[in-house]
Backbone as XML, in Angstrom:
<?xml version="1.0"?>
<chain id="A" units="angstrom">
  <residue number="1" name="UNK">
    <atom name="N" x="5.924" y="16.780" z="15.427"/>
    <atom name="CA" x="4.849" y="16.469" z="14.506"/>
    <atom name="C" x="4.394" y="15.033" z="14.758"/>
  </residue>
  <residue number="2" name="UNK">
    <atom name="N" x="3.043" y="15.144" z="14.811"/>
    <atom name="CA" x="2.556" y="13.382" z="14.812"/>
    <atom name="C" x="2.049" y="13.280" z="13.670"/>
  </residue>
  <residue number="3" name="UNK">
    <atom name="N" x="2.083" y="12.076" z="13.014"/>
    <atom name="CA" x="1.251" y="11.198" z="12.030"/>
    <atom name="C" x="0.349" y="10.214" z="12.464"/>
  </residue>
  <residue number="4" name="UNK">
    <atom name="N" x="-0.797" y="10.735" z="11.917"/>
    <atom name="CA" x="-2.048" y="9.485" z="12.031"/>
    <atom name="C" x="-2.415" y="9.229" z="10.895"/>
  </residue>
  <residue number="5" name="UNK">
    <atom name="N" x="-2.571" y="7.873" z="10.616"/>
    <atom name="CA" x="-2.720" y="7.186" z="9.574"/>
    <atom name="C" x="-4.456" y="6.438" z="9.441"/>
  </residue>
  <residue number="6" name="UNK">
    <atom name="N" x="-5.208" y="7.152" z="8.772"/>
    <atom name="CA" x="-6.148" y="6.927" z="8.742"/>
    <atom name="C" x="-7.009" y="5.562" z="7.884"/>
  </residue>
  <residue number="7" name="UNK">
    <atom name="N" x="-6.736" y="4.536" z="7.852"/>
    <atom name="CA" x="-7.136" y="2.888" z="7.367"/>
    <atom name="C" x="-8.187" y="2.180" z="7.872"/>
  </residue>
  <residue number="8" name="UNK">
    <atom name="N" x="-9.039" y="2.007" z="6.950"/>
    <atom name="CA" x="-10.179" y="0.538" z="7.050"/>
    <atom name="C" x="-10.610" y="0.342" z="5.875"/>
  </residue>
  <residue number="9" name="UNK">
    <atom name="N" x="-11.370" y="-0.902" z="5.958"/>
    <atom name="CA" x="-11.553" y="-1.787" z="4.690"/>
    <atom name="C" x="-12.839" y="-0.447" z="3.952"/>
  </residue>
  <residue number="10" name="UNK">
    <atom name="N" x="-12.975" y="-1.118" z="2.785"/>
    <atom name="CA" x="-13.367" y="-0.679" z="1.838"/>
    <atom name="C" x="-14.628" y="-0.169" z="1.927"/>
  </residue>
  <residue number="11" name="UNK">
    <atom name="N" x="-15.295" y="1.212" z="2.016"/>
    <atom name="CA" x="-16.230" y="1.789" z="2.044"/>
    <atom name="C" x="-17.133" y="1.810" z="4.005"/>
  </residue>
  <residue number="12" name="UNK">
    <atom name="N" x="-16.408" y="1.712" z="4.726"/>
    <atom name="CA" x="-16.266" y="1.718" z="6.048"/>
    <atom name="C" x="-16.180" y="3.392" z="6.620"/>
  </residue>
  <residue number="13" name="UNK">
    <atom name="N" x="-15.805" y="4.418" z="5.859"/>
    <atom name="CA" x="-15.879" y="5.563" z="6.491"/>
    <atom name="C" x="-14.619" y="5.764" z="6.897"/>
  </residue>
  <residue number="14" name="UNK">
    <atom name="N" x="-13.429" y="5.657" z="6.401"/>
    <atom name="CA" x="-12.228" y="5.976" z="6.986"/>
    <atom name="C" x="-11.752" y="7.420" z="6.248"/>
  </residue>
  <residue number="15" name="UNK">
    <atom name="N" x="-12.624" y="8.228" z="4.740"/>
    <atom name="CA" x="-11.979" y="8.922" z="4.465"/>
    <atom name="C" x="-13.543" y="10.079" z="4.600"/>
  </residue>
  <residue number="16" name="UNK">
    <atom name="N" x="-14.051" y="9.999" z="5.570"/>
    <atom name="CA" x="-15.385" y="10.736" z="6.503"/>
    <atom name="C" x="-13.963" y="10.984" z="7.604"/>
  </residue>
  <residue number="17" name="UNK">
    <atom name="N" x="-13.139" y="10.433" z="8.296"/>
    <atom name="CA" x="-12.643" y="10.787" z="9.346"/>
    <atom name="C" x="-11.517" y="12.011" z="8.623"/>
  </residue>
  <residue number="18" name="UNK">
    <atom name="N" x="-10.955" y="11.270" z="7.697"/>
    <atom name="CA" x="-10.302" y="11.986" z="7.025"/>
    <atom name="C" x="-9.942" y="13.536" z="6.997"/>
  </residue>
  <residue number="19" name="UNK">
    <atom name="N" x="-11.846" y="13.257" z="6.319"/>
    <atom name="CA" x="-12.434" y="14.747" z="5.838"/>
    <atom name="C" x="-12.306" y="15.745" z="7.170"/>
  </residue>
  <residue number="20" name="UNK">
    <atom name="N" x="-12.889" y="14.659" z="8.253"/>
    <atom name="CA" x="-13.455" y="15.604" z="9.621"/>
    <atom name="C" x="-12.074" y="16.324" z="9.938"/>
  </residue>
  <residue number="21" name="UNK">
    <atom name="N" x="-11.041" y="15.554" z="10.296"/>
    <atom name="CA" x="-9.297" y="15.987" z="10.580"/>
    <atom name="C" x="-8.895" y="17.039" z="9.876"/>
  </residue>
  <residue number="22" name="UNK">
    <atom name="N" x="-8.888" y="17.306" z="8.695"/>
    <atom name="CA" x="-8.376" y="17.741" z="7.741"/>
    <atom name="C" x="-9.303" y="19.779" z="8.068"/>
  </residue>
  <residue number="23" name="UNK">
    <atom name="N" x="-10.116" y="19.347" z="8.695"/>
    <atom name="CA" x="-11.085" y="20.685" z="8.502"/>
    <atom name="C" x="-10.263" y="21.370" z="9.727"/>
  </residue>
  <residue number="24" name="UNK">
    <atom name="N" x="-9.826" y="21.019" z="10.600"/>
    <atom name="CA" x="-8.802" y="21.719" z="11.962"/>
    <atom name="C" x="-7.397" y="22.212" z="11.128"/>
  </residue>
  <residue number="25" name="UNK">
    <atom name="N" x="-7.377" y="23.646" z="11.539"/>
    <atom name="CA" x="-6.738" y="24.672" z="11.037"/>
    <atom name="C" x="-4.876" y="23.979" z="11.528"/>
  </residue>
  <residue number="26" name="UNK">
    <atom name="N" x="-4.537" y="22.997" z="12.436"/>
    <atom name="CA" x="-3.493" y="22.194" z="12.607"/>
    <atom name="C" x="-3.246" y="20.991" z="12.358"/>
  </residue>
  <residue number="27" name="UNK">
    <atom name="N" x="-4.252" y="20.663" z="11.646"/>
    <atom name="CA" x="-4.288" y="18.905" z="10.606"/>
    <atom name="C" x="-3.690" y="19.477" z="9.153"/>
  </residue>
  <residue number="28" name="UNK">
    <atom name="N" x="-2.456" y="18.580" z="8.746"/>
    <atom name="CA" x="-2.489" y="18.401" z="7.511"/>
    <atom name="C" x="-2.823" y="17.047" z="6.931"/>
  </residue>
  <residue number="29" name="UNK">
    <atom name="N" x="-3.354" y="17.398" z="5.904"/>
    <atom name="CA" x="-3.730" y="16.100" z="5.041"/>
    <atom name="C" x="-2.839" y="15.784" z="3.948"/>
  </residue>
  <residue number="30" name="UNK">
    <atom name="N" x="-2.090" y="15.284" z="3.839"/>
    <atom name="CA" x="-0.721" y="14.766" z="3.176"/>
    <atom name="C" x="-1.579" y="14.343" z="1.649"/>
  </residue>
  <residue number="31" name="UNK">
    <atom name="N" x="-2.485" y="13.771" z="1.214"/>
    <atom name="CA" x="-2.972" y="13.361" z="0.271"/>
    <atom name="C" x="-4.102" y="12.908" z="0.295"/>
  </residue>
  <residue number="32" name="UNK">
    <atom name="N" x="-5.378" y="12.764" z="-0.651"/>
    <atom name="CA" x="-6.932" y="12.404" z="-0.332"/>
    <atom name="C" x="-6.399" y="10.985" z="-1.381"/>
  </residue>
  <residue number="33" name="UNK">
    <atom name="N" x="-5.215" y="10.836" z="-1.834"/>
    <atom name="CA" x="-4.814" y="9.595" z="-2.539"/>
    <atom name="C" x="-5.207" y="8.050" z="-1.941"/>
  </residue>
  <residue number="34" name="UNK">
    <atom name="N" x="-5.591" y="7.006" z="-1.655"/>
    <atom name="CA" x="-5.597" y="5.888" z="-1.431"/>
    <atom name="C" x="-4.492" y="5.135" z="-1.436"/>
  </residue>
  <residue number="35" name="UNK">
    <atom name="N" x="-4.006" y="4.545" z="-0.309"/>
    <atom name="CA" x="-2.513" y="3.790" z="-0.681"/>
    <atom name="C" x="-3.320" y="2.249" z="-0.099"/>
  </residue>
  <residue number="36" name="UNK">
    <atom name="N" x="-3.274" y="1.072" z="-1.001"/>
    <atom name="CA" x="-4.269" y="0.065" z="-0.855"/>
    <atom name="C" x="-3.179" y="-0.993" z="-0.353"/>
  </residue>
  <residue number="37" name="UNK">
    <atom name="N" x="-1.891" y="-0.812" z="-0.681"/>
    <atom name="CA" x="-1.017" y="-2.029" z="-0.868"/>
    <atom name="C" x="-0.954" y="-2.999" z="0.444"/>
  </residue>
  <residue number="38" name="UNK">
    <atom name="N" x="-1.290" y="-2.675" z="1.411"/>
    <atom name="CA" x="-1.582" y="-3.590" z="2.425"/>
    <atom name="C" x="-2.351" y="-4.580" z="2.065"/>
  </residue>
  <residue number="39" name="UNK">
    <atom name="N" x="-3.911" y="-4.104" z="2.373"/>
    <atom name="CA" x="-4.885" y="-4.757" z="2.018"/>
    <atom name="C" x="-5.245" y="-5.392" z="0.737"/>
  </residue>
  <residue number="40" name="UNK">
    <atom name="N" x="-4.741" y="-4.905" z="-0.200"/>
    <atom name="CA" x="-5.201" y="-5.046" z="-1.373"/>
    <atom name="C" x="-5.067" y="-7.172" z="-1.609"/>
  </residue>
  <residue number="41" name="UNK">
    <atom name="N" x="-6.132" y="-7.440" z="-2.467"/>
    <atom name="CA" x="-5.234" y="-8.672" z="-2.661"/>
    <atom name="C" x="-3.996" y="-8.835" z="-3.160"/>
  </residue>
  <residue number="42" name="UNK">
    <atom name="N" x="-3.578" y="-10.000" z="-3.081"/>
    <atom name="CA" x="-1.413" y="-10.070" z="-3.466"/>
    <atom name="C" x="-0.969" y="-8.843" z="-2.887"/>
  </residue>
  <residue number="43" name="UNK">
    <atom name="N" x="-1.548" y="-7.834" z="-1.940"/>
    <atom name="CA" x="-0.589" y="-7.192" z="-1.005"/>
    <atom name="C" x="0.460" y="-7.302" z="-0.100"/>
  </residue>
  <residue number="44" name="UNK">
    <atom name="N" x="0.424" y="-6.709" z="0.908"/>
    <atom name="CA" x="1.409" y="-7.435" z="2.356"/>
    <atom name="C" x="1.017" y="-8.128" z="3.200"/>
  </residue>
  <residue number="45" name="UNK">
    <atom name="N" x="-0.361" y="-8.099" z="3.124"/>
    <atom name="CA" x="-1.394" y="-9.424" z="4.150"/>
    <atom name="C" x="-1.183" y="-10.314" z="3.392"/>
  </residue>
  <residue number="46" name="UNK">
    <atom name="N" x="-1.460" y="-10.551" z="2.369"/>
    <atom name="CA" x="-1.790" y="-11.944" z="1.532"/>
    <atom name="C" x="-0.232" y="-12.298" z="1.392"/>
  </residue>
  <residue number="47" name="UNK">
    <atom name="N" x="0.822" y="-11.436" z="1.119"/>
    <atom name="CA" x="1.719" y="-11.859" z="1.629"/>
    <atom name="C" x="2.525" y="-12.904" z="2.674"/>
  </residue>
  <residue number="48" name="UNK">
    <atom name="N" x="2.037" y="-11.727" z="3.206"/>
    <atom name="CA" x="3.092" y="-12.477" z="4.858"/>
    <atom name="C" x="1.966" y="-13.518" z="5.012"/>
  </residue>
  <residue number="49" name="UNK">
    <atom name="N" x="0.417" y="-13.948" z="4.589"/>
    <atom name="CA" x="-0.524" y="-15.335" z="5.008"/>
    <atom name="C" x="0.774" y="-16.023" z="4.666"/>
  </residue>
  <residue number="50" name="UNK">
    <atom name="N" x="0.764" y="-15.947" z="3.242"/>
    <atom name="CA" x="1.191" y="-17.065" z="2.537"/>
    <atom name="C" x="3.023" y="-18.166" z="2.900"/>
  </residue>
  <residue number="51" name="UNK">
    <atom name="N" x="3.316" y="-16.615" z="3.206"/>
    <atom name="CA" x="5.407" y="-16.900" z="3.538"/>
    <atom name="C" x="5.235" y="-17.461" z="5.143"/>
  </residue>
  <residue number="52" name="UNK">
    <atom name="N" x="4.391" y="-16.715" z="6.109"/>
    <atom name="CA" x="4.089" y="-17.108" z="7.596"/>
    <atom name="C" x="3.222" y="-18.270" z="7.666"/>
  </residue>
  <residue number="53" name="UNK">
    <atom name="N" x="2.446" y="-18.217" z="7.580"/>
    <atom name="CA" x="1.004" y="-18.993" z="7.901"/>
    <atom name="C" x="0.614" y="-20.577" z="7.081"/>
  </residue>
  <residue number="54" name="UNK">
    <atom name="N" x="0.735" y="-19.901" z="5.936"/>
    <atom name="CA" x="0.544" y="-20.733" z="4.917"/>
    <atom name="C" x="1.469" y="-21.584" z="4.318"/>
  </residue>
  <residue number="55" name="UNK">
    <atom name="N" x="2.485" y="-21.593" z="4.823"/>
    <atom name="CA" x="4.168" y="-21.505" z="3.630"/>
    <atom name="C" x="4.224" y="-22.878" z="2.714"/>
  </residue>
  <residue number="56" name="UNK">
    <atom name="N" x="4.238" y="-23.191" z="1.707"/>
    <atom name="CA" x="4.658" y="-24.339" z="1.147"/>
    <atom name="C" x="5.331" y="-23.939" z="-0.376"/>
  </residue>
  <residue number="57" name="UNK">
    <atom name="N" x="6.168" y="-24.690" z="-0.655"/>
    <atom name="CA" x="6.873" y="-23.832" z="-1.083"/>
    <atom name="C" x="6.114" y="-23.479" z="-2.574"/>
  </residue>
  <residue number="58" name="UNK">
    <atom name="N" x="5.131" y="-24.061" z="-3.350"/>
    <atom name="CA" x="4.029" y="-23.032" z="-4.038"/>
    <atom name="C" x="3.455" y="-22.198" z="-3.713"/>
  </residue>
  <residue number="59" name="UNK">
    <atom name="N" x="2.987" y="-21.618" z="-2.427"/>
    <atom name="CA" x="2.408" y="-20.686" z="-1.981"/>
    <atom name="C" x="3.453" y="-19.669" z="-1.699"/>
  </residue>
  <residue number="60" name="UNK">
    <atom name="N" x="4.997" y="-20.210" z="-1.501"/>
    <atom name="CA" x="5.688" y="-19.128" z="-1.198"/>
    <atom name="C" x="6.252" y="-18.113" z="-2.724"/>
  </residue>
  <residue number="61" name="UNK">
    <atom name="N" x="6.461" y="-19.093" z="-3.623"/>
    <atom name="CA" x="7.281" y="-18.680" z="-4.739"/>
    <atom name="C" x="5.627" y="-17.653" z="-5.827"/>
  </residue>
  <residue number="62" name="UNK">
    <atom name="N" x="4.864" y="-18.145" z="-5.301"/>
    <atom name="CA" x="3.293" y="-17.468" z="-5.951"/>
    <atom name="C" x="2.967" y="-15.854" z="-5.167"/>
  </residue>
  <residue number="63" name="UNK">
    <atom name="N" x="2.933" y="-15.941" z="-4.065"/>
    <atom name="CA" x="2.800" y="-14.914" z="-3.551"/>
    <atom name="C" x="4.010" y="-13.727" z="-3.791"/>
  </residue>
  <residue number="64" name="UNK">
    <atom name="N" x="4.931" y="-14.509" z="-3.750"/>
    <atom name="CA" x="6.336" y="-13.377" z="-3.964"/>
    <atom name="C" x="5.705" y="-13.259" z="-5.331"/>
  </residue>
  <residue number="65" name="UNK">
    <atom name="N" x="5.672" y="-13.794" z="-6.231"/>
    <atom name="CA" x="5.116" y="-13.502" z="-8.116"/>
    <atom name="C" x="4.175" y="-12.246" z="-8.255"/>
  </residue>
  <residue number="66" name="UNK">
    <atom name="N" x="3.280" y="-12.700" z="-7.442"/>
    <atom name="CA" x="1.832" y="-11.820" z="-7.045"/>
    <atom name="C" x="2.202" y="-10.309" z="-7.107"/>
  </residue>
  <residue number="67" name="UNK">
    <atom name="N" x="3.066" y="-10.567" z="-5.277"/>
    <atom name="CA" x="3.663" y="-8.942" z="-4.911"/>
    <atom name="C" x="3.846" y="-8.260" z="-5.523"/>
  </residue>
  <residue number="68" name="UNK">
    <atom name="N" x="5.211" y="-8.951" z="-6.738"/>
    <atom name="CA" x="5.739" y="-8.404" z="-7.721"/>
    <atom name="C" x="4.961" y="-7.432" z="-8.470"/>
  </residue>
  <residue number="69" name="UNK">
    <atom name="N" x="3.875" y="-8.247" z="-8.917"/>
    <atom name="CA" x="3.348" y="-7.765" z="-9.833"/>
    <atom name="C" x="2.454" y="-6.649" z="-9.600"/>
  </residue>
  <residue number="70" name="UNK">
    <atom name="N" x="1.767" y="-6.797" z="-8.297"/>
    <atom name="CA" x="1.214" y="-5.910" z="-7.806"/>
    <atom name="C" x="1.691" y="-4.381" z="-7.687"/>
  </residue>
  <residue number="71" name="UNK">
    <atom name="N" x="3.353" y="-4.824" z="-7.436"/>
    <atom name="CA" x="3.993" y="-3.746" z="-7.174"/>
    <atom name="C" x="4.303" y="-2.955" z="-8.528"/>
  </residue>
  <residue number="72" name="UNK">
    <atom name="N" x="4.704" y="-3.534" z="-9.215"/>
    <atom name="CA" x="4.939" y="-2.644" z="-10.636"/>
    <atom name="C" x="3.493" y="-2.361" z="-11.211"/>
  </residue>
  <residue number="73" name="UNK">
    <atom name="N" x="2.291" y="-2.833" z="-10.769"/>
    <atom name="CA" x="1.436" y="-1.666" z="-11.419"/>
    <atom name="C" x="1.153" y="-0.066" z="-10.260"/>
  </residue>
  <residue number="74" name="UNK">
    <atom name="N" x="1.736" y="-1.089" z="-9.123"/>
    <atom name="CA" x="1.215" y="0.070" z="-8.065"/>
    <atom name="C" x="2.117" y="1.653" z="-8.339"/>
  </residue>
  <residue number="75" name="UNK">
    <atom name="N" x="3.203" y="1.206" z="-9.053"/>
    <atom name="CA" x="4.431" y="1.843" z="-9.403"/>
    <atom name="C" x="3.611" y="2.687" z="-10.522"/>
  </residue>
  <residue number="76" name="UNK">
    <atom name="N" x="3.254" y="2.110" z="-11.137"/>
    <atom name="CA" x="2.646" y="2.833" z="-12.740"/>
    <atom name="C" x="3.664" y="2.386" z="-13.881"/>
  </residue>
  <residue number="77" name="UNK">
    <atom name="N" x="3.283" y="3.511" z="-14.710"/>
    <atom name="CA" x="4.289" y="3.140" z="-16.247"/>
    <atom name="C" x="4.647" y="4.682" z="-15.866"/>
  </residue>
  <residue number="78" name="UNK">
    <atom name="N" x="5.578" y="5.319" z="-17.162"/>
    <atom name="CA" x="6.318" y="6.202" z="-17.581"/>
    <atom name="C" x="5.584" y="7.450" z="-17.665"/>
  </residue>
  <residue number="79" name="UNK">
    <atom name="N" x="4.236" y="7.143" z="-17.641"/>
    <atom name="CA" x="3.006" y="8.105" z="-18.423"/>
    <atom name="C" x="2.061" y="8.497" z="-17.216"/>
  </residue>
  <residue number="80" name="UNK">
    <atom name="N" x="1.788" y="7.340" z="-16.149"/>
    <atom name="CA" x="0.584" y="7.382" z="-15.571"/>
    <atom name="C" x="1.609" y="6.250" z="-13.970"/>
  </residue>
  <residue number="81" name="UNK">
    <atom name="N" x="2.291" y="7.592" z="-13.755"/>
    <atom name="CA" x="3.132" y="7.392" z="-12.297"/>
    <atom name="C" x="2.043" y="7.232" z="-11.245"/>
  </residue>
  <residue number="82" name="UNK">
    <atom name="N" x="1.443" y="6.217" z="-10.572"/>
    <atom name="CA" x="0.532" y="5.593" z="-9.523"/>
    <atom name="C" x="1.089" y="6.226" z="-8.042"/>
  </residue>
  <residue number="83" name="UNK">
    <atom name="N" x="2.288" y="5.125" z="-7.310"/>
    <atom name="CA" x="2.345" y="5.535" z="-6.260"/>
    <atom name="C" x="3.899" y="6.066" z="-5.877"/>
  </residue>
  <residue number="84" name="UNK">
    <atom name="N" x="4.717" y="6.161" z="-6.977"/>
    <atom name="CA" x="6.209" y="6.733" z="-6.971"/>
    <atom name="C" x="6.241" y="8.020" z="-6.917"/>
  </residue>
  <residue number="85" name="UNK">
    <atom name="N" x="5.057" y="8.991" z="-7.091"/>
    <atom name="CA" x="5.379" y="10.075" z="-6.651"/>
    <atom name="C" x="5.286" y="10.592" z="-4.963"/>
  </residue>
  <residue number="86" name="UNK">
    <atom name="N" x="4.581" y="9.450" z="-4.620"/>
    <atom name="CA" x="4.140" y="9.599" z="-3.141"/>
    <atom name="C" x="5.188" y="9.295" z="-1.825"/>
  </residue>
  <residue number="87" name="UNK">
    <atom name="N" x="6.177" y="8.553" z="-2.666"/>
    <atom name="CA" x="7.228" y="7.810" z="-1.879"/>
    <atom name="C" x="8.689" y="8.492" z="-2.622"/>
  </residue>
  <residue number="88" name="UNK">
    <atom name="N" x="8.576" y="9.283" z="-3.425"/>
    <atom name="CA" x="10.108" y="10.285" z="-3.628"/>
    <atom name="C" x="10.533" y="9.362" z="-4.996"/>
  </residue>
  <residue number="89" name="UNK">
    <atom name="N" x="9.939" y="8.920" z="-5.495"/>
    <atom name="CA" x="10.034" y="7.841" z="-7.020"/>
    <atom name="C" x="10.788" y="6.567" z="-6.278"/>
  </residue>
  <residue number="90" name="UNK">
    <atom name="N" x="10.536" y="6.174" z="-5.377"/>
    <atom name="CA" x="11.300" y="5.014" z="-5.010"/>
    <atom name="C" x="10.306" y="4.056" z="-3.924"/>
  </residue>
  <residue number="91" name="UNK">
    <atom name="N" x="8.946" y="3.956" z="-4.517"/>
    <atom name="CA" x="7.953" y="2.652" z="-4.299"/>
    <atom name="C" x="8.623" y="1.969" z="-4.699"/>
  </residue>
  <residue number="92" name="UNK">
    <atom name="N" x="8.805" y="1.642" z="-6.122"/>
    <atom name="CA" x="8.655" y="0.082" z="-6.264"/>
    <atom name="C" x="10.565" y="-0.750" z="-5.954"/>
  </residue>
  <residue number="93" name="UNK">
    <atom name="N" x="11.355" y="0.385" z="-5.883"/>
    <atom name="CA" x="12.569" y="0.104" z="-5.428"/>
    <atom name="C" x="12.521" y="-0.413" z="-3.518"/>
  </residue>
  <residue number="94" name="UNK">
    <atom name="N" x="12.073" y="0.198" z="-3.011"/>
    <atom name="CA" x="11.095" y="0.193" z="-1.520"/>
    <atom name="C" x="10.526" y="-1.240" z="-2.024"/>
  </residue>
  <residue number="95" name="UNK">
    <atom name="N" x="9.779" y="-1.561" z="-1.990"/>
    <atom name="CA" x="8.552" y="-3.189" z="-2.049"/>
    <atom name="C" x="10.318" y="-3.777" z="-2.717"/>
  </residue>
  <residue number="96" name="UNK">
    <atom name="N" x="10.795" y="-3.517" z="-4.195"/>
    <atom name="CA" x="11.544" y="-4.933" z="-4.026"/>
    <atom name="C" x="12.427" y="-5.074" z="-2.979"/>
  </residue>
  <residue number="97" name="UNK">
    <atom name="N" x="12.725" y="-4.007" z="-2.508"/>
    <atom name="CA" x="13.617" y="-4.578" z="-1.005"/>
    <atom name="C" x="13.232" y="-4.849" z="0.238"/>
  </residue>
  <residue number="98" name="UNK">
    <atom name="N" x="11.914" y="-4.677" z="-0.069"/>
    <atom name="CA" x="11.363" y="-5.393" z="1.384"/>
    <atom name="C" x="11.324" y="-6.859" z="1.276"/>
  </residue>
  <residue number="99" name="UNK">
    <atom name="N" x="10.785" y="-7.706" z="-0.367"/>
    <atom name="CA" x="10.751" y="-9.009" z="-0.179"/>
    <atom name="C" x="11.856" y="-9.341" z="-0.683"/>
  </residue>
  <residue number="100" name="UNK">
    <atom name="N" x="13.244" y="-8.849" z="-0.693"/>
    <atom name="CA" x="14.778" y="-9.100" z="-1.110"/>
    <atom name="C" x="15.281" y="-9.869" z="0.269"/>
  </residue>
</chain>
């Protein structure tokens, strides 16, 4: 089985390719869901700018804050589960151990 991961910025036509893939009787489409956390701001780009590129140690201890936070909404609440069903309920356990 291969995975292709279909990504570009925002309103660029990446879920037109999507669509096109998805119509071949040997494409599955895993989800028409959006997973933003890369790109998103306080994602893993703005991330790693800030810890790589940028580093001082306000920019480092802010961006880790950011992530955080990013990550527990990306997670959802109790009611309105976001991206833990997509990852086996273990997003936001996943993100805190990536910046652990």
């Amino acid at each position: 089985m291969k995975i292709i991961s279909c990504a570009s910025y925002y309103g660029t036509g990446s879920s037109a390719i999507t669509d096109f893939l998805s119509e071949f009787d040997n494409i599955c489409s895993m989800t028409n869901y959006e997973f933003r956390f890369v790109q998103d701001p306080d994602g893993i780009s703005d991330l790693e700018y800030n810890l790589v590129e940028n580093h001082n140690r306000h920019n480092s201890g802010h961006a880790l804050k950011r992530f955080k936070k990013l990550t527990d909404f990306n997670a959802g609440t109790k009611f309105n589960k976001r991206y833990e069903p997509f990852f086996d309920n273990q997003y936001k356990k996943i993100s805190y151990k990536y910046i652990d």
